[in-house]
N, C-alpha and C positions, 0 to 999 in steps of 0.2 A: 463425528458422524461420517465427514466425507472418508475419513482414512480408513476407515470401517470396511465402507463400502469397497473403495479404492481396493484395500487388500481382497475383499470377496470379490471380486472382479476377475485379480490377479491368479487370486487360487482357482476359481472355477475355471477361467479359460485354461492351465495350466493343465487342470485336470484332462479338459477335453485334449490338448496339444499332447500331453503325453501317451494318452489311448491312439490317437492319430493323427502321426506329427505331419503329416502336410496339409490336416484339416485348414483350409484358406478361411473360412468362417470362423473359426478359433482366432488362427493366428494375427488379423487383423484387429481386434477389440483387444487380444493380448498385449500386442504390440502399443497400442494407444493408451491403455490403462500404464503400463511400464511407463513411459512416456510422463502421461498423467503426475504418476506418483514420484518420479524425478530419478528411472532406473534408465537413466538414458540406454547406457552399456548393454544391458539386456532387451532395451529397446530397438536398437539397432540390430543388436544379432537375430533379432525377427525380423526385421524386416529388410535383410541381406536373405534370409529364405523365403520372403513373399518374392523379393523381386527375382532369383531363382525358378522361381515356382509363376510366375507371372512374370517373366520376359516383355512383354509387350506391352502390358500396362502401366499410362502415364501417371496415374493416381499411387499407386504402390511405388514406382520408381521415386516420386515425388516426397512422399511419407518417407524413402530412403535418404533421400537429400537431405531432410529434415531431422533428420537423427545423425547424421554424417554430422551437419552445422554444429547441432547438439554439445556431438565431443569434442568440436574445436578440429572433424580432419575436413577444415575449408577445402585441400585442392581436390580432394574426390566429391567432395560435396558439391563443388563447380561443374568437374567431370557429367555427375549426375543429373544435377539440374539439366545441363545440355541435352543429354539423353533423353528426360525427362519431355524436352521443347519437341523433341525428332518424334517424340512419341505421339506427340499432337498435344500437349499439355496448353491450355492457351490462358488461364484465369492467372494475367499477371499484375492485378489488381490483390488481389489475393496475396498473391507472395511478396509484393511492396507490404505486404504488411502484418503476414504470417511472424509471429512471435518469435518461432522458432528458428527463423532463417536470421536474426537481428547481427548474429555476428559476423554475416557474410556481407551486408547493405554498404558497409563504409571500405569494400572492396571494391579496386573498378571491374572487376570482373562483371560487377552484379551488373554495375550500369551496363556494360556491355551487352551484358545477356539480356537484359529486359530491351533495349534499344534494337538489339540485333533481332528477337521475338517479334516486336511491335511493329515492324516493318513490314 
């Protein structure tokens, strides 16, 4: 049932992202359903257009990070998160323990960045 779903998720949003592709309302549920169903790759390449399309915002930039970590490109995914902190990102309680970041925690990077935020 959930894969059901999961796919009608996928095809609906698709639909709308294809009639119009910077629709941000599409492309953010697209992105998390991909995500969801374990399309990291297609994951990511949404939300390399949200943060395009949303410069500024630290919640899209952060969903970026999160899919960077995904496919294993830790240093842009570091890159990002930084960006992500400049953006005004502050819920680092959250990303100590966000799922998706798991492969980045036993970097010292991480530590750094949560140390250097927290201050």
């Amino acid at each position: 049932m959930e894969r059901e779903t999961s796919d009608f998720e996928i095809s609906f949003f698709e639909g709308l992202v294809k009639q119009k592709p910077n629709y941000i309302d599409a492309l953010i549920p697209l992105a998390e359903a991909y995500t969801k169903a374990g399309l990291h790759e297609k994951g990511l390449e949404i939300d390399r257009r949200l943060a395009r399309l949303r410069k500024g915002d630290p919640i899209i930039h952060y969903n970026l990070a999160c899919s960077l970590a995904l496919v294993g490109a830790k240093d842009e995914a570091f890159e990002v998160l930084q960006r992500t902190m400049e953006l005004g990102y502050k819920d680092l309680d959250h990303m100590k323990r966000d799922p998706d970041l798991k492969s980045l925690r036993d970097d010292p990077r991480f530590g750094m960045l949560v140390s250097k935020t927290s201050n």
